[in-house]
N, CA, C and O atoms as a GROMACS GRO file, in nm:
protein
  240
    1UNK      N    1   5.207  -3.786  -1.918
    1UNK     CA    2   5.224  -3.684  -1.818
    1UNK      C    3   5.119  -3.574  -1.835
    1UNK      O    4   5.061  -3.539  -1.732
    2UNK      N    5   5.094  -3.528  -1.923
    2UNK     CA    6   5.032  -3.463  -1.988
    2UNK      C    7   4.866  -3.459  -1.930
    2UNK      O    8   4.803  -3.372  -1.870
    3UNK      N    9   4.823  -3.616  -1.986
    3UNK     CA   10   4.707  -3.635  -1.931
    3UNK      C   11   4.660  -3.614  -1.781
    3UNK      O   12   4.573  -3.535  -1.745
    4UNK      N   13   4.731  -3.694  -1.705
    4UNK     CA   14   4.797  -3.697  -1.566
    4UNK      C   15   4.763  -3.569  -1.473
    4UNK      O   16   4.686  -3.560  -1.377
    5UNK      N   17   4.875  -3.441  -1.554
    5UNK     CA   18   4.861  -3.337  -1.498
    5UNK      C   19   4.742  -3.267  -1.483
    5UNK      O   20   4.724  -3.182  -1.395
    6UNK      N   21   4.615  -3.320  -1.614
    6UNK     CA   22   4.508  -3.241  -1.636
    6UNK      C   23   4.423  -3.345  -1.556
    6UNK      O   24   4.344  -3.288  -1.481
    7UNK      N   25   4.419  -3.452  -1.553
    7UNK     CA   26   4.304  -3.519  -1.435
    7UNK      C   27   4.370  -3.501  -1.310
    7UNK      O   28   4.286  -3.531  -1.226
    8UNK      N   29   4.474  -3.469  -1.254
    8UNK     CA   30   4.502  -3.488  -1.112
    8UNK      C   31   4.473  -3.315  -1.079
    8UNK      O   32   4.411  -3.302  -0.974
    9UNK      N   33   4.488  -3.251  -1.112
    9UNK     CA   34   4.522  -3.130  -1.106
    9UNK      C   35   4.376  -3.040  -1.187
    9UNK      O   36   4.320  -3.061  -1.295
   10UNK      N   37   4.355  -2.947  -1.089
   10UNK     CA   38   4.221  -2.859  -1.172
   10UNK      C   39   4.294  -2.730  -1.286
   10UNK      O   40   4.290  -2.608  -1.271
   11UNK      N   41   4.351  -2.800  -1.388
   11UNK     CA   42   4.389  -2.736  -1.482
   11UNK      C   43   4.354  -2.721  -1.588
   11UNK      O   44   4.311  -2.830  -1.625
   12UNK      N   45   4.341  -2.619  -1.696
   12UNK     CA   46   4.302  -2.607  -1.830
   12UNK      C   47   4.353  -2.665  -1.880
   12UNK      O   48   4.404  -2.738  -1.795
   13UNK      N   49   4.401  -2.709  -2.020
   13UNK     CA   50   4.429  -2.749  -2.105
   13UNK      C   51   4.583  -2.684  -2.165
   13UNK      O   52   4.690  -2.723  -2.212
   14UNK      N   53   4.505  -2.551  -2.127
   14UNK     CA   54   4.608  -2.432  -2.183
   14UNK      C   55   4.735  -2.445  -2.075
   14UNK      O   56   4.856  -2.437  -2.095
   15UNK      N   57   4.649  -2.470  -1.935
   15UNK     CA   58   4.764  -2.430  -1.860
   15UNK      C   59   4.843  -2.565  -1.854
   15UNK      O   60   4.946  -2.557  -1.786
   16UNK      N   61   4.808  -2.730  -1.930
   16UNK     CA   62   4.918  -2.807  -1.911
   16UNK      C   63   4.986  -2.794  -2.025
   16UNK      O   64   5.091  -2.857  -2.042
   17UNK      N   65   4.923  -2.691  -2.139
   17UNK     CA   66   5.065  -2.658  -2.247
   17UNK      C   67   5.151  -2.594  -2.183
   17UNK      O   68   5.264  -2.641  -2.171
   18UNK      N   69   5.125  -2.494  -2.139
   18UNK     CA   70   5.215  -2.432  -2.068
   18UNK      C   71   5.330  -2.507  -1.907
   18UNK      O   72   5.440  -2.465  -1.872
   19UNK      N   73   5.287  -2.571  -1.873
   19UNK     CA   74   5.326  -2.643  -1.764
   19UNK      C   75   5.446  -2.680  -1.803
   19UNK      O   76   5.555  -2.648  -1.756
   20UNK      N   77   5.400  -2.812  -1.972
   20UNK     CA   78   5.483  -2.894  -2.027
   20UNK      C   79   5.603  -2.851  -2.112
   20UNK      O   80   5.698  -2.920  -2.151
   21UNK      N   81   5.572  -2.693  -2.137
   21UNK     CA   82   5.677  -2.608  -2.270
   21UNK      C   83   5.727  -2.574  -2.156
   21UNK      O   84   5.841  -2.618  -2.172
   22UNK      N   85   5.727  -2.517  -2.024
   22UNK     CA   86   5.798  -2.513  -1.874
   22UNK      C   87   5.954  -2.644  -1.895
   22UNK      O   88   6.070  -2.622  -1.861
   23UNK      N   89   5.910  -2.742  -1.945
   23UNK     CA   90   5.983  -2.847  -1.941
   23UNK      C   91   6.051  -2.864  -1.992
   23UNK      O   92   6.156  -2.920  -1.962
   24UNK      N   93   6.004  -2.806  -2.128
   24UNK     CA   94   6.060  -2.820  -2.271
   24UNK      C   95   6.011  -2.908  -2.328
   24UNK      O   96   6.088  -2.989  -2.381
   25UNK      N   97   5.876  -2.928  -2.341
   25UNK     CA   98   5.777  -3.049  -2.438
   25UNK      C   99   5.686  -2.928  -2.495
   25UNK      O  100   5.615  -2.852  -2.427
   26UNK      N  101   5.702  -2.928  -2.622
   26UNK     CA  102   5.622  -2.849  -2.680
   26UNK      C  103   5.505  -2.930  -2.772
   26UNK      O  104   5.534  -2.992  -2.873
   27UNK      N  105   5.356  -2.916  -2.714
   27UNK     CA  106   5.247  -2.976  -2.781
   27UNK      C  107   5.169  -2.836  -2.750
   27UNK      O  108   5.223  -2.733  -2.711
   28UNK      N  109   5.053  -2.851  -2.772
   28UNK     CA  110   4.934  -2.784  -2.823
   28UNK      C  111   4.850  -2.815  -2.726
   28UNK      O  112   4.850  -2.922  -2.665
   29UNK      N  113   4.753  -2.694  -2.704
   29UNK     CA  114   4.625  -2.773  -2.649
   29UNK      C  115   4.541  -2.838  -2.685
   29UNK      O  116   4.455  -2.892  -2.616
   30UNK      N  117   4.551  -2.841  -2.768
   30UNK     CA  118   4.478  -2.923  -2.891
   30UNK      C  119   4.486  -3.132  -2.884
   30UNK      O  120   4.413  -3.232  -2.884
   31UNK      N  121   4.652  -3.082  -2.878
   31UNK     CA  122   4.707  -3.242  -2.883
   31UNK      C  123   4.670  -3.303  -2.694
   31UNK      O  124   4.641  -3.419  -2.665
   32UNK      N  125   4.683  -3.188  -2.597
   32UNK     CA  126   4.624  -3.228  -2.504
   32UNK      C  127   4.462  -3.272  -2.465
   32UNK      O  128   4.400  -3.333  -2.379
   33UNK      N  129   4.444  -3.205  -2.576
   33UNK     CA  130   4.265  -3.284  -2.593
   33UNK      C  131   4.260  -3.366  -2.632
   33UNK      O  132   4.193  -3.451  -2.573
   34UNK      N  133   4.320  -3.398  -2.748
   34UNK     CA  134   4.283  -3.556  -2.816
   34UNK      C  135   4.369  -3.655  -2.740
   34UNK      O  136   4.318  -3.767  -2.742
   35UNK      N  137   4.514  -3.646  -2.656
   35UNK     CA  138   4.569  -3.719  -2.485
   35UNK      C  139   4.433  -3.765  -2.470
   35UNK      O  140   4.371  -3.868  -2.497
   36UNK      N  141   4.401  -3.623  -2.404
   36UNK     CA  142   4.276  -3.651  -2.286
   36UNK      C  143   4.143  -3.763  -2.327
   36UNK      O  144   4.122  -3.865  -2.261
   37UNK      N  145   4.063  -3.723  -2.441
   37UNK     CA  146   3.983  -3.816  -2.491
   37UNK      C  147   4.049  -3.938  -2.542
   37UNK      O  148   3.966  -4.028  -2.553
   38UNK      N  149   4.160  -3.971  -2.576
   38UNK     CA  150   4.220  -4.137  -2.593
   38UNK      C  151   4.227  -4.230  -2.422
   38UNK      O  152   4.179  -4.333  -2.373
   39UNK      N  153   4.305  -4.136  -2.388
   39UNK     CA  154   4.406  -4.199  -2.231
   39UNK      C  155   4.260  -4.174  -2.104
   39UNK      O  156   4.217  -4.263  -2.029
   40UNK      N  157   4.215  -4.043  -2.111
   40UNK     CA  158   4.165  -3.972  -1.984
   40UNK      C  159   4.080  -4.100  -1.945
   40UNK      O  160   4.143  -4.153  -1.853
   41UNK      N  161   3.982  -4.163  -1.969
   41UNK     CA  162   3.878  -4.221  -1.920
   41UNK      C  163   3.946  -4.383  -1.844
   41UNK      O  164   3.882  -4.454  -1.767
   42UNK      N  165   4.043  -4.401  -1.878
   42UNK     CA  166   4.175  -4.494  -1.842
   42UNK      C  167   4.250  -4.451  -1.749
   42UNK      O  168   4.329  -4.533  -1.702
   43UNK      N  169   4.251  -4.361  -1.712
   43UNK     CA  170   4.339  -4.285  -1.617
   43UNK      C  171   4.250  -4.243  -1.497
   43UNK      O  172   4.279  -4.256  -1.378
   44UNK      N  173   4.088  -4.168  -1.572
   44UNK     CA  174   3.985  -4.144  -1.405
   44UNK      C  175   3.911  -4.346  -1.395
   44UNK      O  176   3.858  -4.387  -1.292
   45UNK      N  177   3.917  -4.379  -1.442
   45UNK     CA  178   3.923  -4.529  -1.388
   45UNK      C  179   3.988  -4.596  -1.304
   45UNK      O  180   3.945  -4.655  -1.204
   46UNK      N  181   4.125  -4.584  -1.355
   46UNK     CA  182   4.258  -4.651  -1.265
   46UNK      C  183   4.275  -4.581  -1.123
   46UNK      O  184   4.316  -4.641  -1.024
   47UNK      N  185   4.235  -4.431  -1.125
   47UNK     CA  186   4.224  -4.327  -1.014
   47UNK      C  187   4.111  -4.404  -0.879
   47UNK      O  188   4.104  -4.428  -0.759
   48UNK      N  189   4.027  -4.415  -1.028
   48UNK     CA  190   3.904  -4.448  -0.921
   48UNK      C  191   3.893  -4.620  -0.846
   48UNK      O  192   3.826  -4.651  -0.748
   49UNK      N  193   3.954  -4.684  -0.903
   49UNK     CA  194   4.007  -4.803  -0.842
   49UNK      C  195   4.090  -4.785  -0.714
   49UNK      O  196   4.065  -4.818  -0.598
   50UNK      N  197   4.180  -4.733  -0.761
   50UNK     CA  198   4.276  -4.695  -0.635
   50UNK      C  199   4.216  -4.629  -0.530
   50UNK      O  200   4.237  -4.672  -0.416
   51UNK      N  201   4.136  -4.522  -0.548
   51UNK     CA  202   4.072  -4.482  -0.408
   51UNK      C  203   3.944  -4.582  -0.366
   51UNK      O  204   3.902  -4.594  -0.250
   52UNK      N  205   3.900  -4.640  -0.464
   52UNK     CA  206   3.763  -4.722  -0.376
   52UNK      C  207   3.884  -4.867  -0.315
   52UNK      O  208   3.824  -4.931  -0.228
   53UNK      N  209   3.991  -4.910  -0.335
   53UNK     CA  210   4.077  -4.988  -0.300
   53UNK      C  211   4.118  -4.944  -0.116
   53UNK      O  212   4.097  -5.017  -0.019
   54UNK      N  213   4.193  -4.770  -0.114
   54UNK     CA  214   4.231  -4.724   0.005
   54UNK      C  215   4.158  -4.742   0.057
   54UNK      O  216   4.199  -4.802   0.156
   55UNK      N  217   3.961  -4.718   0.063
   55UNK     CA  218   3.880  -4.699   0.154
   55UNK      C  219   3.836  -4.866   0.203
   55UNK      O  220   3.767  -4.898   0.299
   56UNK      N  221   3.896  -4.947   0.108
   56UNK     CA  222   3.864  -5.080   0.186
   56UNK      C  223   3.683  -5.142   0.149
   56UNK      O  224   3.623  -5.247   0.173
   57UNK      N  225   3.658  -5.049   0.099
   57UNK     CA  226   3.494  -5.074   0.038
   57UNK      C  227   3.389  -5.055   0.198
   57UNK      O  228   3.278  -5.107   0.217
   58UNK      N  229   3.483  -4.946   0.318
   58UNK     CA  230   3.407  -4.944   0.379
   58UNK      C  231   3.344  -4.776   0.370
   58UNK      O  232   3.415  -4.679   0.346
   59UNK      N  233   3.212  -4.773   0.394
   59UNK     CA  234   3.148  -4.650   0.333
   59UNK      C  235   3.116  -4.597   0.504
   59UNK      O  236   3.158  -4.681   0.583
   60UNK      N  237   3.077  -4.522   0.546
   60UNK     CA  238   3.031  -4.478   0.696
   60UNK      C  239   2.892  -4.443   0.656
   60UNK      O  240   2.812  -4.402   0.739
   0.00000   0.00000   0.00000
């Protein structure tokens, strides 16, 4: 979720600690960095599949 919130969303780091202690998940921004560099590049991939998928591979 974590990751998620910070690639979908133009958010700091800081602000998905805060988002997630909102929830009651208490991590770090810290631990949201090392999320981000494990998961992130897996996640703007899968993103980016899915939208070159919607557009049908047609470009104008």
């Amino acid at each position: 979720m974590a990751v998620m919130l910070y690639v979908r969303f133009p958010q700091s780091q800081r602000n998905v600690e805060d988002l997630l202690h909102e929830r009651g998940i208490d991590v770090s921004h810290k631990t949201v960095r090392f999320w981000w560099n494990r998961f992130g590049p897996m996640f703007a991939a899968e993103m980016h599949h899915r939208r070159a998928e919607q557009c049908d591979g047609v470009y104008p």
